[in-house]
SESE-613120 format. One record per residue (C-alpha): residue in three letters; x, y, z. Coordinates in steps of 0.02 Angstrom, whole numbers. Layout:
   type       xx       yy       zz
    ala        X        Y        Z
...
END
This chain:
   type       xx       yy       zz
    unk      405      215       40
    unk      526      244      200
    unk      678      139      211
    unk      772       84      369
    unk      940      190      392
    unk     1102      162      477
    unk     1120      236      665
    unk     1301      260      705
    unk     1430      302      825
    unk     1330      264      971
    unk     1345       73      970
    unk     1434       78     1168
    unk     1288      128     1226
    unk     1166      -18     1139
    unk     1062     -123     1268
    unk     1054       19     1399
    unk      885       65     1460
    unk      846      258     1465
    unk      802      301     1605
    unk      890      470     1620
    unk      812      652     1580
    unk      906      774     1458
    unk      871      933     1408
    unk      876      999     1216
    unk      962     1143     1211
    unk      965     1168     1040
    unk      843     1087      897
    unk      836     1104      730
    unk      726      991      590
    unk      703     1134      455
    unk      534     1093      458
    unk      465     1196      601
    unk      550     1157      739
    unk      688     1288      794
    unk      718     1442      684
    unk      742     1364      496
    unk      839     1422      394
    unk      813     1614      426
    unk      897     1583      604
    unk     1067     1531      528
    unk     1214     1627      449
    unk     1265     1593      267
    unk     1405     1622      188
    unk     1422     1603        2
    unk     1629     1645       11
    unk     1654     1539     -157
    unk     1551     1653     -240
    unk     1513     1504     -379
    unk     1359     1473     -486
    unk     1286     1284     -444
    unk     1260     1201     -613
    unk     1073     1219     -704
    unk     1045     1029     -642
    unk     1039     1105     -451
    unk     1021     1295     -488
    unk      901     1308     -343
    unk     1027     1281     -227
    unk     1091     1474     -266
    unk     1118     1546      -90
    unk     1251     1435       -2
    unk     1138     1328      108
    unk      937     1318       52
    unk      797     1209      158
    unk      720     1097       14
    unk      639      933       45
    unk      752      799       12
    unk      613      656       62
    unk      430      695       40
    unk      357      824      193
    unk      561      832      267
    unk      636      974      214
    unk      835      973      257
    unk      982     1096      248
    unk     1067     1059       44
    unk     1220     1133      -33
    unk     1314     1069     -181
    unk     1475     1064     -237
    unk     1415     1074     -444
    unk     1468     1220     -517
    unk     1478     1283     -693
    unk     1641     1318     -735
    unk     1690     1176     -586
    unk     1759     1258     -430
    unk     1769     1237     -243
    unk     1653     1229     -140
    unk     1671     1352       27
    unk     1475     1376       86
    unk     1456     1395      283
    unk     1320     1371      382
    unk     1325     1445      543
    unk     1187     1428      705
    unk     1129     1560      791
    unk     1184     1579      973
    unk     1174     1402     1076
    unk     1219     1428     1263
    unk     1291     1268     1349
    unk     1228     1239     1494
    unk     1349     1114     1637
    unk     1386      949     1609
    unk     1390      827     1462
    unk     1334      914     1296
    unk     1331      832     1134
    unk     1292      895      969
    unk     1192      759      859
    unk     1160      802      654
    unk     1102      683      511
    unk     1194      681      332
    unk     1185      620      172
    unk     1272      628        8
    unk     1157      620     -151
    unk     1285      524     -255
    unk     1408      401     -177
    unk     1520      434     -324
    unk     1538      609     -273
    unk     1554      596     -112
    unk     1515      789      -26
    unk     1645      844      127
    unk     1650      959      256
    unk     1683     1018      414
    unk     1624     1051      579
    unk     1698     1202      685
    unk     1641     1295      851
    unk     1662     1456      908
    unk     1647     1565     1092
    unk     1699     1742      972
    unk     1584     1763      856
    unk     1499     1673      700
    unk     1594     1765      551
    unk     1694     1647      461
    unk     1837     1705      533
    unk     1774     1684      716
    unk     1788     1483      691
    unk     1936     1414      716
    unk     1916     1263      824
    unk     1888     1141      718
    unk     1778      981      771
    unk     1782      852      636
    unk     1821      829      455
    unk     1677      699      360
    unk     1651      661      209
    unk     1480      593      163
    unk     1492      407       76
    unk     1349      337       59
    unk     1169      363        0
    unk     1107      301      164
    unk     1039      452      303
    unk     1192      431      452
    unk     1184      500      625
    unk     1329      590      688
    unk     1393      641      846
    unk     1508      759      964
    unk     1547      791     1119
    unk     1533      969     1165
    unk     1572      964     1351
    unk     1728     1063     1340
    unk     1648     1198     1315
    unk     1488     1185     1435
    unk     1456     1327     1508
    unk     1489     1450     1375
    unk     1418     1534     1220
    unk     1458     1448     1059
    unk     1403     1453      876
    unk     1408     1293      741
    unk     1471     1283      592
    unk     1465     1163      435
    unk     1599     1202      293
    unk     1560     1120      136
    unk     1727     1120       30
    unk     1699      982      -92
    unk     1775     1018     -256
    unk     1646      999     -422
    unk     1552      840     -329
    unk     1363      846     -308
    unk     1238      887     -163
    unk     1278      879       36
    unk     1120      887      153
    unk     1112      908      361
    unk      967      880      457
    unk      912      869      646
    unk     1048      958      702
    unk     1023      939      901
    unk     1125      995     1056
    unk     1082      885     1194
    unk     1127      902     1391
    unk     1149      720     1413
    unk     1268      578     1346
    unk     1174      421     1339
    unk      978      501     1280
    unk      985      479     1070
    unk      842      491      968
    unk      770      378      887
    unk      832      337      689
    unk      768      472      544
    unk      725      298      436
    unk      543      249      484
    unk      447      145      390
    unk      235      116      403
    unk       68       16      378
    unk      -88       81      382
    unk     -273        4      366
    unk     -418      102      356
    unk     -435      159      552
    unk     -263      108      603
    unk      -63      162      576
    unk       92       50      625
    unk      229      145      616
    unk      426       57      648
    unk      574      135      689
    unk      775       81      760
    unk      835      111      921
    unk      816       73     1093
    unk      729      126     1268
    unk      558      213     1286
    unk      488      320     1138
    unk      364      464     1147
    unk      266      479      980
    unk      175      637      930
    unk       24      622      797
    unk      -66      753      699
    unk     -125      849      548
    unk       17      921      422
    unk       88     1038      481
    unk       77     1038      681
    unk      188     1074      789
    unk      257      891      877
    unk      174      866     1079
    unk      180      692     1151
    unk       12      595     1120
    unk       70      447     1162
    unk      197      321     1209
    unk      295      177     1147
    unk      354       94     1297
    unk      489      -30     1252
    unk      486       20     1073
    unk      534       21      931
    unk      338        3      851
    unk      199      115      862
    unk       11       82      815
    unk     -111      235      818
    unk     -295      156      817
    unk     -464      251      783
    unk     -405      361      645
    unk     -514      423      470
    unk     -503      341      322
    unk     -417      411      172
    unk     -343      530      270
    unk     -147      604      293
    unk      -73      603      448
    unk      104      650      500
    unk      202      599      658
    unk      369      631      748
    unk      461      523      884
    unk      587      538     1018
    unk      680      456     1150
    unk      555      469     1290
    unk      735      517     1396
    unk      720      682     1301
    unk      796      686     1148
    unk      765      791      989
    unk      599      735      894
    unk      634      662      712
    unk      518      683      574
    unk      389      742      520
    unk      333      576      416
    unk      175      548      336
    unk       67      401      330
    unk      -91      374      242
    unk     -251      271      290
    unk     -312      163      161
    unk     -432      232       32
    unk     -601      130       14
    unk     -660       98     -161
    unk     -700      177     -274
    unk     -552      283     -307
    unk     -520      403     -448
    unk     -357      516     -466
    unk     -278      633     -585
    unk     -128      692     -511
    unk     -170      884     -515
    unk     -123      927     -326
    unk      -17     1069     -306
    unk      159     1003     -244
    unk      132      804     -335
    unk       35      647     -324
    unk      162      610     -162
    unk       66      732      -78
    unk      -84      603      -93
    unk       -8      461      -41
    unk       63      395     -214
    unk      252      347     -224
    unk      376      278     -334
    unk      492      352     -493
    unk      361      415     -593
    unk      387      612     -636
    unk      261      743     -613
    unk      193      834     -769
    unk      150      987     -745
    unk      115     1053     -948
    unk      -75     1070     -960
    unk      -71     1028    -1146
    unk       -5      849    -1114
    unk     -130      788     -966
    unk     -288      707    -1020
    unk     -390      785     -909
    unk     -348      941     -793
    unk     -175     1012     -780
    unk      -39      870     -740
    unk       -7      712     -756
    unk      150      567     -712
    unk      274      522     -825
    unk      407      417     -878
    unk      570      434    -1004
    unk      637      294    -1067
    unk      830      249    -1124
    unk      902      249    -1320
    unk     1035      112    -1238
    unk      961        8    -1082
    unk      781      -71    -1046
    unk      684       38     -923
    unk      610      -17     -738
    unk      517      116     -683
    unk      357      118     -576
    unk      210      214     -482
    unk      116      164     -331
    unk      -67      226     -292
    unk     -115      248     -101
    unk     -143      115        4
    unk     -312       34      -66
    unk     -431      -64       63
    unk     -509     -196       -4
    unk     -627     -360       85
    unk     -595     -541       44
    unk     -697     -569     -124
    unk     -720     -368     -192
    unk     -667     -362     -364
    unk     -567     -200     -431
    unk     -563     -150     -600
    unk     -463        9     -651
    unk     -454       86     -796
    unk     -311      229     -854
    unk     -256      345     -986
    unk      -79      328    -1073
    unk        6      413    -1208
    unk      171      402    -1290
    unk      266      540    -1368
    unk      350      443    -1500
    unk      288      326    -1644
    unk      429      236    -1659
    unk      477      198    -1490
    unk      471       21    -1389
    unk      360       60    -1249
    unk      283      -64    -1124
    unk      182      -23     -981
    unk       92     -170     -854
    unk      -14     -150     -716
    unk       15     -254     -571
    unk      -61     -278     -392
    unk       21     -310     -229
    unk      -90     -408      -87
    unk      -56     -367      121
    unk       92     -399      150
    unk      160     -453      -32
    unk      327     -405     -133
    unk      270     -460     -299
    unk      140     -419     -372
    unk       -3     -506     -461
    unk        7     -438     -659
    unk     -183     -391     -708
    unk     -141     -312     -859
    unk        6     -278     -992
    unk       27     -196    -1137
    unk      175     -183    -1259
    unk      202      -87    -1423
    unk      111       71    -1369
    unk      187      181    -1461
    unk       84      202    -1599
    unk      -31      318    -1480
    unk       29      459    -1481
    unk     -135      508    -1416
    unk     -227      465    -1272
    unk     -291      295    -1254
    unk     -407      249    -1135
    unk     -363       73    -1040
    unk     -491      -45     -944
    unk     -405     -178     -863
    unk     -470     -359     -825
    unk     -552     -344     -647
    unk     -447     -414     -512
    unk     -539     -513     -343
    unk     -445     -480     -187
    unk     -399     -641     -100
    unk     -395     -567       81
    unk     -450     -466      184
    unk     -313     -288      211
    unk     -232     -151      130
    unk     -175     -171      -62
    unk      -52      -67     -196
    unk     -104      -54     -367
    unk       91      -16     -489
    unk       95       66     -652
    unk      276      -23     -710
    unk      369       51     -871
    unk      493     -112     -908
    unk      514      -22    -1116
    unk      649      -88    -1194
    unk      784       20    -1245
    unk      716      111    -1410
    unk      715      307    -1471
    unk      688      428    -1336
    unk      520      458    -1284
    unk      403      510    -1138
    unk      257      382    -1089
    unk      140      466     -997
    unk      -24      409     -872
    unk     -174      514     -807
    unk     -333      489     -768
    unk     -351      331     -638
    unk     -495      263     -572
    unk     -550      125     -477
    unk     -718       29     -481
    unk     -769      -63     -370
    unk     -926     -202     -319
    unk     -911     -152     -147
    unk    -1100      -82     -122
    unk    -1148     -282     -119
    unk    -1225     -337       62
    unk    -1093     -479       72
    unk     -935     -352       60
    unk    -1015     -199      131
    unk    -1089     -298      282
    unk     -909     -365      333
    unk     -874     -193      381
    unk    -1003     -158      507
    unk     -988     -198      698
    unk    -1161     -203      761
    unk    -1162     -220      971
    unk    -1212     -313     1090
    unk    -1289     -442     1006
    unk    -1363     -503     1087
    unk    -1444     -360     1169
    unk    -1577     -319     1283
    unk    -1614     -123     1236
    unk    -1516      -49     1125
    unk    -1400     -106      980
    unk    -1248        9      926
    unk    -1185        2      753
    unk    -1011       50      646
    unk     -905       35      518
    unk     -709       57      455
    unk     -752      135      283
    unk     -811      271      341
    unk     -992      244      259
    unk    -1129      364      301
    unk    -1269      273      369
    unk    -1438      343      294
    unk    -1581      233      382
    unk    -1598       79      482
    unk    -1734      -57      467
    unk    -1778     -196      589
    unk    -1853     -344      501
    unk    -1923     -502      567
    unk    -1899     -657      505
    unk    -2046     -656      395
    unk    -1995     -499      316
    unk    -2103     -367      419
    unk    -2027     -214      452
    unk    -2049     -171      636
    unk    -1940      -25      667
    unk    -1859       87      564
    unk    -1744      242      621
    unk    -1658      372      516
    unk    -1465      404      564
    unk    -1353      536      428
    unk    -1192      469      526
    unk    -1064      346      518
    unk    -1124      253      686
    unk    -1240      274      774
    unk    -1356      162      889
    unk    -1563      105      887
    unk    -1667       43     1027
    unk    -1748     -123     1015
    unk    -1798     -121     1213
    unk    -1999     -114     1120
    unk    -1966     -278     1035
    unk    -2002     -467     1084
    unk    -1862     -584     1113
    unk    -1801     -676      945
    unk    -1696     -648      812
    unk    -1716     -509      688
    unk    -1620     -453      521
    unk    -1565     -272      527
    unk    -1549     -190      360
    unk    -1417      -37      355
    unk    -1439       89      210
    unk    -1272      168      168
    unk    -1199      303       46
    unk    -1096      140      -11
    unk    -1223        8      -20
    unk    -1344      -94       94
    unk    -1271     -199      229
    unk    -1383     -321      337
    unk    -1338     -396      501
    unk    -1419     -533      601
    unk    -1465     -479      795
    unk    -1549     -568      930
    unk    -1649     -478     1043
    unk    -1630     -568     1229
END
């Protein structure tokens, strides 16, 4: 899930419609957009060893995703003995051109406790460390909320300068940058890195802060950010026509020309039935799953394939810990009934595990299912819980919540989910399909949002007689009735998912 960050430092400027052009002069997203990491100068001058807990963070700066698909900038301040931190990372050359430059970066600390600083320098010699001695800004990072930053580089427009980012925290945590931008233009700010999304089947809303025009860019994983459309008057976005159970990612700007920020993924709602067992390389987040689970990745533990989710409880406090599947699409009246795998690593710990499901639009769930005392299987147990009957019509989460009391340490895992459905009924399958226009004269098109292949398609009249028939092996498609005599006929659909059947009148 995305949350809704803070945009600072720019609230003068609030109201103002952008209407002027900019130019980026410099972009960088660490995620395929300006040179990564490669581009930049590190310097490891504390020469320190970050603490096993963050031991992959052992060349000054790395690019690791902090967020799922948004890989940032990190460097930490952890070391083993502690120490002082003194990691640079420098930009490559950035020529100014005239007028108002400004350089924009996001940062975050990871523990507000901890809080990570550093410094920003410039420099018109060189980019050794010694080179920067202009210093820009001293900020410590406070909060566990992304912030957008900003400085005015205009005294030094027209020259050659390099960036720098000190980190000098002493024995505190992790420090992360990200969309470090220089723009040619004072008032054009992109929009806010915290987006947040709704998808249906065929359609993607995504939300975002700030204000003016917005260009949006929409694609595979992966690609590299055009404009494919607009969002004129912002800040909301919906992308229509798009495949079902399918990842998309997407970026957006200030359509003034600012940097792009993302990429962010969104995921169109699966149809039912669903089954998943968490074995894609890089985690379950990677198919649209979210929440504070743990990825296993020890064969010998899953119940099936290689990995599985996870979830440690406390020897001293209760434990709320969940995992959300995809987005799940489901008619008024379909009934869902999913069944799981758990096992618990101890016998004599207090483990509880519920499943609960969340309607459009809801923030508490509906329980369906909960169990308590599951320790005593220590192997896996297969669970099939009571089937649950959507109420509307829209997208729906299904959460796997650990609320075990505090007990003897021990792991509670979950593989194996699947998801049955009655959806091959007329009734539910049939409220999927457009068929059009009906009435018709000729010809009669047909569709659907669930992405169900049509096989054949029957004309029937009202006593039952089949009078045309046509086979299709597509999701839409179309059949001519121009042969028939005015009335009304039932048309019987033939799916991969079911049988559907529409009345049409033929004018």
């Amino acid at each position: 899930m995305y949350f809704m960050k803070k945009l600072l430092l720019l609230s003068t400027i609030i109201g103002f419609a952008f209407t002027a052009n900019s130019q980026v002069v410099f972009s960088e997203n660490f995620d395929g957009i300006g040179p990564g990491m490669s581009g930049w100068t590190l310097y490891n001058v504390d020469g320190l060893t970050p603490n096993a807990g963050v031991a992959f963070v052992n060349a000054a700066w790395v690019a690791t995703p902090s967020e799922f698909d948004n890989n940032v900038a990190m460097s930490t301040s952890w070391y083993t003995p502690a120490g002082t931190s003194n990691d640079w990372l420098v930009s490559p050359a950035i020529t100014l051109p005239a007028g108002t430059n400004m350089l924009y970066w996001d940062g975050l600390t990871y523990d507000p406790t901890y809080p990570d600083s550093y410094k920003v320098y410039i420099s018109t010699t060189g980019n050794a460390v010694g080179d920067f001695t202009e210093l820009l800004n001293v900020d410590p990072e406070d909060t566990t909320d992304w912030v957008r930053h900003a400085l005015d580089l205009s005294n030094f427009s027209g020259q050659t300068v390099y960036i720098a980012f000190q980190n000098y925290s002493s024995d505190m945590y992790l420090l992360a940058l990200d969309n470090i931008a220089v723009i040619n233009n004072d008032i054009c700010i992109a929009p806010d890195r915290g987006i947040t999304s709704s998808t249906t089947t065929t359609t993607a809303t995504i939300e975002w802060t700030g204000v003016g025009d917005f260009d949006v860019a929409l694609g595979t994983p992966g690609f590299t950010p055009t404009v494919t459309d607009t969002a004129n008057g912002g800040p909301t976005y919906t992308a229509t026509g798009l495949t079902p159970n399918t990842r998309y990612q997407f970026y957006v700007r200030g359509m003034c020309g600012s940097q792009w920020i993302g990429p962010y993924s969104v995921f169109t709602a699966n149809t039912l039935p669903y089954a998943y067992g968490f074995d894609t390389v890089g985690g379950f987040a990677q198919d649209g799953w979210s929440g504070g689970f743990s990825l296993g990745t020890t064969a010998a533990n899953a119940q099936a394939g290689t990995q599985y989710v996870f979830s440690n409880n406390s020897t001293t406090a209760a434990t709320n810990r969940s995992v959300f599947t995809r987005p799940i699409s489901m008619q008024a009246g379909q009934q869902a009934t999913v069944s799981f795998w758990h096992r618990e690593s101890s016998a004599t710990a207090n483990r509880s595990l519920r499943l609960r499901v969340y309607p459009p639009g809801a923030t508490t769930g509906t329980v369906v299912w909960t169990g308590t005392a599951l320790s005593s299987n220590t192997a896996y147990v297969q669970v099939t819980a009571p089937v649950f009957t959507a109420t509307t019509a829209g997208t729906y989460f299904f959460e796997f919540n650990d609320f075990s009391g505090a007990g003897a340490a021990s792991t509670l895992r979950l593989d194996s989910v699947a998801i049955t459905t009655n959806l091959a009924t007329s009734e539910v399958l049939a409220n999927n399909f457009s068929v059009y226009p009906n009435p018709a004269n000729n010809v009669i098109n047909f569709s659907n949002t669930i992405n169900a292949v049509v096989n054949t398609v029957e004309m029937s009249d009202l006593n039952g007689r089949v009078v045309k028939s046509s086979k299709v092996n597509a999701t839409e498609g179309q059949i001519s009735i121009s042969d028939l005599a005015a009335g009304v006929y039932m048309m019987k659909i033939s799916t991969d998912q079911g049988v559907a059947t529409k009345k049409v009148v033929k004018q």
